[in-house]
TORSE-369180 format. One record per residue (C-alpha): residue number from 1; residue in three letters; x, y, z. Coordinates in nm, 2 decimals, m for minus. Example, Ala and Ser with C-alpha at 12.3 -4.5 7.8 and 13.67 -1.06 7.14 Angstrom:
// residues 2
1, ALA, 1.23, m0.45, 0.78
2, SER, 1.37, m0.11, 0.71
***
This chain:
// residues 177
1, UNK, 2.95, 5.21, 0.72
2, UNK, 2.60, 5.31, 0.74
3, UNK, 2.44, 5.32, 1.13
4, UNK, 2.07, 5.21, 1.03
5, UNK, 1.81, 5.31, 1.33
6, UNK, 1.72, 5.00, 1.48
7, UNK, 1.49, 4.96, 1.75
8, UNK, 1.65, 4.90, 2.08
9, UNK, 1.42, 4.69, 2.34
10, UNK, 1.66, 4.50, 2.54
11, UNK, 1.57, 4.11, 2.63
12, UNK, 1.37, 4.12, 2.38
13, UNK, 1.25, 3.86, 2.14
14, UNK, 1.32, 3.94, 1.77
15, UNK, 1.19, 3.78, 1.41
16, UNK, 1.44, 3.79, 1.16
17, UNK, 1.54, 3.71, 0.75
18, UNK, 1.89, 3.70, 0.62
19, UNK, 1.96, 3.63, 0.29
20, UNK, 2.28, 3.53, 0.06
21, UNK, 2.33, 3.81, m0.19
22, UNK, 2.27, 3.56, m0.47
23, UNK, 1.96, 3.38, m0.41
24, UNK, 1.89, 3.29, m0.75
25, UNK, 2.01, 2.89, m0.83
26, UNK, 2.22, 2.95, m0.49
27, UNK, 2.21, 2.65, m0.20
28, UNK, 2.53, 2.76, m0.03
29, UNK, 2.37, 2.73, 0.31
30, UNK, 2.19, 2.37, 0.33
31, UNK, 2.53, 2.27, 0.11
32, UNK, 2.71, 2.43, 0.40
33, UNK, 2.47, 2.34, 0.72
34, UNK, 2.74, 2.24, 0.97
35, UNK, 2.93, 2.51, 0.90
36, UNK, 2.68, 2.75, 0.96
37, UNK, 2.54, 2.57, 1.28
38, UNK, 2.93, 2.64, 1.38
39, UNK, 2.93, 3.00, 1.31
40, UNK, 2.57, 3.02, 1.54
41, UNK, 2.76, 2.78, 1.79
42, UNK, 3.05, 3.00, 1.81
43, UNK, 2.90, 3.34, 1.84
44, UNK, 2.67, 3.19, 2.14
45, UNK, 2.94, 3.10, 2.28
46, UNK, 3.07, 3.48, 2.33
47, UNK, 2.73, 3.64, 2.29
48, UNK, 2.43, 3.44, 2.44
49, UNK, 2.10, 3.44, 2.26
50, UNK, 1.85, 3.19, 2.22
51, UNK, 1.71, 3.03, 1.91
52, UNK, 1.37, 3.02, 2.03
53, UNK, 1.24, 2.87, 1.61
54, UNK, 1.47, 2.84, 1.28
55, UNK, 1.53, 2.72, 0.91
56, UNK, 1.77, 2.72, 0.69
57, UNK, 1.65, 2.70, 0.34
58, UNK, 1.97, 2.71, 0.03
59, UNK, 1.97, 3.11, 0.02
60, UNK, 1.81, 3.25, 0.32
61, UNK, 1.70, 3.16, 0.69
62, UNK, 1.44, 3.25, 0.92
63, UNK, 1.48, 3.29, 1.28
64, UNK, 1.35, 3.40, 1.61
65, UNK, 1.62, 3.48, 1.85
66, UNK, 1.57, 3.62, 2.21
67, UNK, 1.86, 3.83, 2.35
68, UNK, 1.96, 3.81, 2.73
69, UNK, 1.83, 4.07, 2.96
70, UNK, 1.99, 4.41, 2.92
71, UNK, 2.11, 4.32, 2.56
72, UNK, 1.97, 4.46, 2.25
73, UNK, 2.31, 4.45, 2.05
74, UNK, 2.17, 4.20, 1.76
75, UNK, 2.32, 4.37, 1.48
76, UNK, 2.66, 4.25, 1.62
77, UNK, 2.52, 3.91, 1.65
78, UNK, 2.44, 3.88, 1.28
79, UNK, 2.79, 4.04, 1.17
80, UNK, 2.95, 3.76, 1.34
81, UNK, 2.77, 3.47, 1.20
82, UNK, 2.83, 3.59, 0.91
83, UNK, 3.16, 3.73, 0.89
84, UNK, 3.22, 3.36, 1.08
85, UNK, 3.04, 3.19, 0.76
86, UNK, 3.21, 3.37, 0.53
87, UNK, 3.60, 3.28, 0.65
88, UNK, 3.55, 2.94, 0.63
89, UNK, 3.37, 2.92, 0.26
90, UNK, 3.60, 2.89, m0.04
91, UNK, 3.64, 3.24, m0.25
92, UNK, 3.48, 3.23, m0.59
93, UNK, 3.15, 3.42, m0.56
94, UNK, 3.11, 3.73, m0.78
95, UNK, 3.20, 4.05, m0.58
96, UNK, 3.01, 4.38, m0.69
97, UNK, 3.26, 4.67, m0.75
98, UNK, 3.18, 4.84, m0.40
99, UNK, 3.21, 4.51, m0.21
100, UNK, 3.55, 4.50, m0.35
101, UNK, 3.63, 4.83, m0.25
102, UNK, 3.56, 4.76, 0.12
103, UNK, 3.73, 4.43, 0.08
104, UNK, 3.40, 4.27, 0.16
105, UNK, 3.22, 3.88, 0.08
106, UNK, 2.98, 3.86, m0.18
107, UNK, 2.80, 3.63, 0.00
108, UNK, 2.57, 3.80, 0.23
109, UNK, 2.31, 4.03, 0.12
110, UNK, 2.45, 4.32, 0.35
111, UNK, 2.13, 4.39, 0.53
112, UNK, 1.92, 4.16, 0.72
113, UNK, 1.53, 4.22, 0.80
114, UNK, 1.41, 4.24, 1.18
115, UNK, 1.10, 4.24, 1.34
116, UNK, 1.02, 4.30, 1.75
117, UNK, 0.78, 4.00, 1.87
118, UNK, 0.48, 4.19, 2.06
119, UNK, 0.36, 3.91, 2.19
120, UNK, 0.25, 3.55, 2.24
121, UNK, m0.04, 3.54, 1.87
122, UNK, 0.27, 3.76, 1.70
123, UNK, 0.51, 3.52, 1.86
124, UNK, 0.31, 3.19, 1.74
125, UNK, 0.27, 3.35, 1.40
126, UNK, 0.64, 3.37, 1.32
127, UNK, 0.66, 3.01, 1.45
128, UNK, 0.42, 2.85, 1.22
129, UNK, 0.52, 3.10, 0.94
130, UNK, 0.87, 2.98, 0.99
131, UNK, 0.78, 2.61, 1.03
132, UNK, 0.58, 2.64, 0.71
133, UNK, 0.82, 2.82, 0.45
134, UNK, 1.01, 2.53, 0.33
135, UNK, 0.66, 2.42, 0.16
136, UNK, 0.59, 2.75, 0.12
137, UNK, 0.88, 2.82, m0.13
138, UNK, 0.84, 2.45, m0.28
139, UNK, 1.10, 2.25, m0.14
140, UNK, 0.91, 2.00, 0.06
141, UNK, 0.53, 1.89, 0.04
142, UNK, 0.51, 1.87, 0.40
143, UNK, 0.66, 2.02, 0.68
144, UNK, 0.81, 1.76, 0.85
145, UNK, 1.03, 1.63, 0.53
146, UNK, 1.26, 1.97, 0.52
147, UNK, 1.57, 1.86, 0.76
148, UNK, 1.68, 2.24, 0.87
149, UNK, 1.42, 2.36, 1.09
150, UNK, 1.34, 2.38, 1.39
151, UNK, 1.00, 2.17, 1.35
152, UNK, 1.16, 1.88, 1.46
153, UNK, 1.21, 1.98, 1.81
154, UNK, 0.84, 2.15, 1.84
155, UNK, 0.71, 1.82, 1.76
156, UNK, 0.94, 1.64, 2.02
157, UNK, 0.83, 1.91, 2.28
158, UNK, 0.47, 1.83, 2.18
159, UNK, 0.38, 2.16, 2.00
160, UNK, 0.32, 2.04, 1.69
161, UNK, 0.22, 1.71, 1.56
162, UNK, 0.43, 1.55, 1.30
163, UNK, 0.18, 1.61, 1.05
164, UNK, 0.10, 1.98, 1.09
165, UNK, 0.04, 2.17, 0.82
166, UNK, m0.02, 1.86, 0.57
167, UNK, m0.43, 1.94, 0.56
168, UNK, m0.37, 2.31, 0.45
169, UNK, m0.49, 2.31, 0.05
170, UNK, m0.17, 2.47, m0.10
171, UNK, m0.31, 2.60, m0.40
172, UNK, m0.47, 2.85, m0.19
173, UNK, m0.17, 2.95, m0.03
174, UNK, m0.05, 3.32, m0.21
175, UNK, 0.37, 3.34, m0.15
176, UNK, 0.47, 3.72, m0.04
177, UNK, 0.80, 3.72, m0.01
***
């Protein structure tokens, strides 16, 4: 397996993306929301991290996750969730030759995208741009109608209100994903 260089800040407070390796037509993980809520559950429970901001949308999530001090094993993290997932979903998804090889899933895309918080503006950023992406990617008109996120407990901290996001002009909005 390949060791990709990741940066190592332990404690830290990390942005990521993970996506199903079909995204096309694919809403494995809203279909399959408890189950992946137990896979988080159950890989907190052995290694503690915070979900500091999340959604789920079908074929890919967004998260913000901050690791205890002196930790800055993530990659671990995300290999259990997954491999966690994957165990408990019924077989049937098209497996590539070299997935087959390794005995491997076809349902995560093997990678996952990561990005080191530097502070509180690139922290709030990821927030909102989390928050936002369901309407972003045109499965709600408003933030506050997409079930899976974590918007619903900003609004009962009092971060948000429950209408954030509803005055922003969405033709003007330019996806870049």
């Amino acid at each position: 397996m390949t060791n990709y260089r990741r940066f190592q800040y332990p404690g830290a407070t990390w942005f990521f993306t993970v996506n199903l390796a079909e995204r096309h037509g694919n809403r494995l993980l809203t279909d399959k929301i408890d189950l992946l809520r137990m896979a988080f559950t159950q890989v907190k429970g052995r290694h503690v991290f915070e979900i500091d901001a999340m959604v789920v949308l079908p074929e890919h999530l967004h998260c913000i996750l901050t690791l205890p001090a002196g930790d800055s094993d993530f990659s671990t993290r995300w290999g259990l969730i997954k491999a966690y997932f994957s165990r408990q979903v019924d077989r049937g998804e098209r497996i590539s030759k070299s997935r087959e090889k390794r005995g491997e899933r076809g349902i995560w895309q093997r990678r996952f995208w990561e990005h080191l918080i530097r502070d509180e503006v690139d922290y709030r950023q990821h927030v909102d741009y989390i928050h936002w992406n369901p309407v972003k990617r045109g499965w709600v008109q408003s933030v506050k109608d997409w079930p899976h996120s974590s918007f619903h407990r900003y609004v009962k901290m009092g971060v948000y209100p429950e209408n954030w996001g509803d005055e922003i002009d969405l033709s003007k909005i330019v996806a870049r994903e």
